[in-house]
Structures are given as C-alpha cells and as structure tokens.
MIMI-315239 format. One record per residue (C-alpha): residue in one letter; x, y, z. Coordinates in steps of 0.001 Angstrom, whole numbers, plus 524288, in hexadecimal, padded with zeros to 5 digits. Each point is the difference from the previous one (the first is absolute). Layout:
BEGIN
{"A",{X,Y,Z}};
...
% end
This chain:
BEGIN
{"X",{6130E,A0C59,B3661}};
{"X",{7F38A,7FF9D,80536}};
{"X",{7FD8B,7FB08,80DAE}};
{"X",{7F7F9,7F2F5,802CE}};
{"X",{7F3F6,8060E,80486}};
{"X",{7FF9C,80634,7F23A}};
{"X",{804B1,80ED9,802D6}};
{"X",{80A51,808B9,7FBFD}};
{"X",{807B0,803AF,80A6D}};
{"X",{80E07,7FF4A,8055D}};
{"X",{803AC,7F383,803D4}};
{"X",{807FD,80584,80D39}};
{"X",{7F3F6,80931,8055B}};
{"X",{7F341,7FD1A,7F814}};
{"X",{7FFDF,80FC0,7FAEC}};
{"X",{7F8E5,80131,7F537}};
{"X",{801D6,80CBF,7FC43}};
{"X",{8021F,7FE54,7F222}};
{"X",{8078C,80BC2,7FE80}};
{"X",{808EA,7FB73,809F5}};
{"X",{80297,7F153,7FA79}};
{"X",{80CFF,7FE19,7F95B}};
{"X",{80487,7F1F7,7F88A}};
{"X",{80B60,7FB2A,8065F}};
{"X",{80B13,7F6EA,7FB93}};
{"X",{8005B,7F5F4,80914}};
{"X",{80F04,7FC67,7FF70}};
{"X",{8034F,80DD5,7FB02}};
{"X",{80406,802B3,7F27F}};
{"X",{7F4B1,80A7A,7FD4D}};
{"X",{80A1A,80A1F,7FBFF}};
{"X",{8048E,7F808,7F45A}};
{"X",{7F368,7F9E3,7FCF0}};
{"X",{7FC21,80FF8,7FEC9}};
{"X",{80BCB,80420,7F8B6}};
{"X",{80010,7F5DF,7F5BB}};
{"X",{7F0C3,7FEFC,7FC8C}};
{"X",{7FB2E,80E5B,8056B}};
{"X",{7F70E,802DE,80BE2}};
{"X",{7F32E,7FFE5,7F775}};
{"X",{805BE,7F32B,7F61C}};
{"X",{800A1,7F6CB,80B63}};
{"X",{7F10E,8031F,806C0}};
{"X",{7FC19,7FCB2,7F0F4}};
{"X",{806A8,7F3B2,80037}};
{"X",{7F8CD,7FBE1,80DA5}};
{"X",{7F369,80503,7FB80}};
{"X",{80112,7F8A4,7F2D6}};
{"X",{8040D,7F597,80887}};
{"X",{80DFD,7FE70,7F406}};
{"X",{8071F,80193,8100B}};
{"X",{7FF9C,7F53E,80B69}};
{"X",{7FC3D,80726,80D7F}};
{"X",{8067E,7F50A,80920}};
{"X",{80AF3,807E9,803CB}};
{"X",{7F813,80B1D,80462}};
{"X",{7F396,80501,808AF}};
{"X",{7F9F0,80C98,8035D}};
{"X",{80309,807BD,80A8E}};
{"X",{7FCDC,80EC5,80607}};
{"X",{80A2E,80AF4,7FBB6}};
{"X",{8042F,7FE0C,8102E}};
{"X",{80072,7F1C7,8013B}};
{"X",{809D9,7FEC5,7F262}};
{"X",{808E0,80A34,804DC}};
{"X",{8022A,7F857,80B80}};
{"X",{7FFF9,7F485,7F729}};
{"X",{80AFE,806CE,7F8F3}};
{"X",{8059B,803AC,80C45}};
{"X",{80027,7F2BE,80502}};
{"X",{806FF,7FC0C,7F56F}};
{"X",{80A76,80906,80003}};
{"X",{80358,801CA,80F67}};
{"X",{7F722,7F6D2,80738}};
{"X",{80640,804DC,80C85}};
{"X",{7FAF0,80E66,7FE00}};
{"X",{7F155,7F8E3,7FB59}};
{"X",{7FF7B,7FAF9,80D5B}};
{"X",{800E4,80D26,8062D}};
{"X",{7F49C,805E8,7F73D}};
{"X",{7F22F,7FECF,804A8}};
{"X",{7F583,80593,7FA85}};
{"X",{7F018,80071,80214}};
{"X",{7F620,80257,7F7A2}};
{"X",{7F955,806C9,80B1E}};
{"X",{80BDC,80B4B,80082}};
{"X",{7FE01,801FC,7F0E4}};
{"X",{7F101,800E7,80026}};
{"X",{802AD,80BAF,809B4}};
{"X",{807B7,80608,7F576}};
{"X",{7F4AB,80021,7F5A1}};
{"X",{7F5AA,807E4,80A7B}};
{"X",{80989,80B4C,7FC8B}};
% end
C-alpha cells in the first residue's frame, strides 16, 4: 500500500494528504470485512501484519468513492469528473 517510489499516497492521484487516504477493498467486500472484525480490529491485523494486503491499496477519500461508484453503476462513474485543482479552490475559503 505504498507506492514504488516509496510514498504514501493514493494510488489513482498521488495525494498524500494523510488525512484524506482511505484503505480500499479492491474487489469490494469492505463492509463485511468491517462488520465481522470491527473498523479498528482489522487496521491491527494489517499493522501486525496477522492480515494479507493483496486485495487492497490506498486511495484519497475522492478517488474510492468513485472507486465505489464504479463499482456499483459504472455508467454514472463515467459521467463524474473531478480535479484536484476545483477542490484546492475550496480549501482558500
């Protein structure tokens, strides 16, 4: 989960605003993963390294809710565009 040159960062946009990076389940199946072992018991498991991290990356807050997205109506993730430029605008507020 962290990229070749060595940082952590999304794997879609290269942000790495920690506060914005979220683990994603590759093939899906976070929701269960979560409600069986707990939000807090899984990250333990990965950090302990007792959990395999094949099936999933890092990405921005953004870039897994289109993942998610993507997943669930792929036709509607086509029509959603979004740039990091538009959102920096945002934080001058």
């Amino acid at each position: 989960m962290v990229s070749k040159t060595g940082k952590v960062e999304c794997e879609s946009c290269g942000c790495d605003e920690l506060t914005f990076l979220e683990i994603n389940h590759i093939n899906g199946g976070g929701c269960q993963e979560h409600k069986q072992s707990g939000r807090i018991a899984a990250m333990d498991r990965i950090l302990k390294g007792e959990r395999e991290t094949g099936d999933l990356n890092l990405l921005c807050r953004l870039c897994n809710a289109h993942h998610h997205l993507e997943s669930k109506n792929p036709e509607q993730a086509k029509r959603l565009v979004v740039t990091w430029e538009s959102m920096l605008s945002c934080n001058a507020m």
